[in-house]
C-alpha positions, 0 to 999 in steps of 0.5 A: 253720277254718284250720289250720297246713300242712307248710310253716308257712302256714295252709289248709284242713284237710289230713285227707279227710273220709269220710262213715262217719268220724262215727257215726249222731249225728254223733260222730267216730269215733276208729281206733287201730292193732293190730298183728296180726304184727311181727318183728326179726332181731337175732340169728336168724331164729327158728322160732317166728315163721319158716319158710325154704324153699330150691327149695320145700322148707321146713326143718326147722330154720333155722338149717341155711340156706345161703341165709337168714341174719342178720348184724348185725340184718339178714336176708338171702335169697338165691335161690341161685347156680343158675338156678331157684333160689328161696328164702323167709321167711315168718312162721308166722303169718298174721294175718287181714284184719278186715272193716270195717278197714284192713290194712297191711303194713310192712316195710324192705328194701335191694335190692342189684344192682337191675339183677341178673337175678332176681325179689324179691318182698316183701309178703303172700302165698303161691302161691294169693294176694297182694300185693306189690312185685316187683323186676324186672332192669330195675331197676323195681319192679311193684306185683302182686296174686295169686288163686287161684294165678295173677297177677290184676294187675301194673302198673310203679309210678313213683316220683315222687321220687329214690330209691336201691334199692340202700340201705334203704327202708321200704315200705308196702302197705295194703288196704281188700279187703272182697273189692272194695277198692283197694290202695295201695303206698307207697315212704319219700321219702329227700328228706322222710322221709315215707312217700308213696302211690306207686301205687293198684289202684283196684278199687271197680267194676271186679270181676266177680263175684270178689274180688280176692284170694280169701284176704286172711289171708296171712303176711308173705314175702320171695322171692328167685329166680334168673333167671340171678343169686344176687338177694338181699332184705336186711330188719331187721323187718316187721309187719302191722296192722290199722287200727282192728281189735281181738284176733282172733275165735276158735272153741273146738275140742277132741279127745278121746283115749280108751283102755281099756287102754294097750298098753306101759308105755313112752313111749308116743305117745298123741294127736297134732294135725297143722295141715295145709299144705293146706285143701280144696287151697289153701294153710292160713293159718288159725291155732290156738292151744293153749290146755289139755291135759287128761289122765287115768289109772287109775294114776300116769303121767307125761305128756310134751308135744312139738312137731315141724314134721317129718312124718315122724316119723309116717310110718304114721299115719292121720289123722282130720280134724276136724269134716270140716276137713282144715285141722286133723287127729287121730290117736291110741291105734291110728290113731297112729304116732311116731318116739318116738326121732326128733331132731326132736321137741322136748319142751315139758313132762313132769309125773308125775300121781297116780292117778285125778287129772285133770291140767291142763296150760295155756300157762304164758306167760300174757302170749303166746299158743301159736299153732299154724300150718300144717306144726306137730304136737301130740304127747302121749305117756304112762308108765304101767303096762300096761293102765290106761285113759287120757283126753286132752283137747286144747283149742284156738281156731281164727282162722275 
């Protein structure tokens, strides 16, 4: 069979064929993209969606940046004008690689001073693993991978064609991994406007007895950092996809706070949930999404639900881990202390609930799901008379 190729002349099949394209009976199999993580900056960088450190501090609220900003759909992450400084965007989320499928980082960047003394870092990561492009003082971008805290592979990439860094480009990388697989970075070829592979990590074979990225479950980021200038990253939109992948596995968790008599009559802070920074001492990439609280109570009361990504709003608490995990923690009644006054506490939902009347409180955005990331705190607080019992139950699906 003859097919019509780029150029309007007839060859061969342009498509690689891959023995596991066709099933046990010789069907070809059809893959459809998911996207598991996208993102603009039309009019901010929203907290929702987007954490921004300065010097490795992250900020409690985002738009208090002096480095990080939007300005007519683009943002813009400076590092800093003082030697050392570093500044990041990462999404809150971070969408986890699924066996047996592609994975592909998208994004747009413009590199302005690509000469300018500092590194800018853009791709999937955090500072135990990796995959990104590194843009170096000499102009030249480096295809990078990291494990367990540390560079396993940096390598210049050619670009086999003209291109301008300091204007907008898209930029690509895509992953087989299975722990073992190639990476492959890609570059938008201003000559053709196609996307083109402009370098590969071929892999396959190579490994011993580790994978090449320890964690493949990694948000999007941007890193700027300052060698000796302010190096600014400038982006309009990201996204992460699998490749023939589908919705995402979840477990179902729950944690239950019990009392048999409340302590005051005031808003009082009753159960709080803390996804941690930190599981078993790397960085937590494994998500939670909020799905029902349930609450209880031998008299009427009046139930308030809040979020915060402050933890010293519970400065004094001690935290429980759950089922073992400390990338998930608990506290409640008597272990739990919070800064009922703070600021930094935002209110998501209050609702009076009859006496003896079990109350049901479920995500009311039904088309999107509440997901809870790393640095993120649950708290639920009750009114009621003194002396009362009180049950809360918090419901939950954990990305494992």
């Amino acid at each position: 069979m003859t097919y019509i190729v780029d150029d309007g002349s007839s060859g061969e099949s342009p498509w690689d064929k891959n023995d596991t394209s066709f099933d046990a009976w010789g069907r070809p199999k059809a893959y459809i993209d998911k996207s598991l993580f996208h993102g603009i900056f039309t009019y901010d960088i929203p907290y929702e969606l987007f954490r921004i450190a300065e010097d490795g501090s992250y900020l409690l609220d985002n738009s208090t940046s002096t480095r990080v900003a939007t300005n007519n759909g683009i943002a813009s992450i400076s590092s800093g004008a003082i030697l050392g400084n570093e500044s990041l965007l990462k999404s809150k989320r971070s969408p986890r690689y699924q066996p047996n499928r592609g994975h592909l980082y998208s994004t747009a960047v413009f590199l302005e001073n690509p000469t300018d003394n500092g590194f800018r870092d853009f791709g999937m990561f955090t500072i135990d693993n990796g995959v990104y492009f590194r843009l170096k003082n000499d102009g030249k971008l480096y295809a990078r991978i990291d494990s367990l805290g540390a560079n396993q592979y940096e390598q210049e990439i050619i670009i086999p064609f003209t291109i301008d860094l300091s204007k907008g480009n898209i930029f690509d990388i895509q992953m087989q991994w299975r722990g073992v697989g190639n990476f492959s970075w890609f570059i938008g070829n201003p000559a053709t406007g196609k996307v083109t592979k402009v370098h590969t990590a071929n892999l396959l074979g190579t490994l011993d007895g580790k994978a090449s990225i320890s964690n493949p479950a990694l948000p999007c980021c941007y890193r700027s950092i300052n060698n000796g200038d302010n190096v600014t990253i400038k982006t309009s939109c990201v996204d992460i996809t699998s490749e023939g992948g589908q919705a995402e596995n979840y477990v179902y968790g729950s944690i239950i706070g019990t009392v048999a008599s409340l302590p005051s009559s005031s808003n009082v802070e009753f159960l709080a949930v803390k996804i941690s920074e930190t599981f078993n001492g790397e960085i937590n990439t494994r998500d939670v999404i909020l799905d029902r609280i349930t609450t209880s109570c031998d008299n009427e009361s009046v139930i308030t639900v809040y979020s915060t990504n402050d933890p010293s709003v519970f400065a004094g608490t001690t935290w429980n881990d759950y089922r073992g995990r400390d990338n998930i923690q608990y506290a409640y009644a008597y272990d739990l202390y919070a800064n009922m006054t703070s600021t930094s506490l935002f209110p998501l939902i209050t609702t009076r609930v009859e006496q003896d009347f079990k109350n049901e409180i479920i995500n009311p955005s039904r088309m999107n799901s509440f997901y809870l990331s790393a640095g993120d705190f649950i708290l639920i607080a009750v009114k009621a008379s003194t002396e009362n019992s009180f049950t809360s139950t918090l419901e939950f699906s954990e990305e494992v």
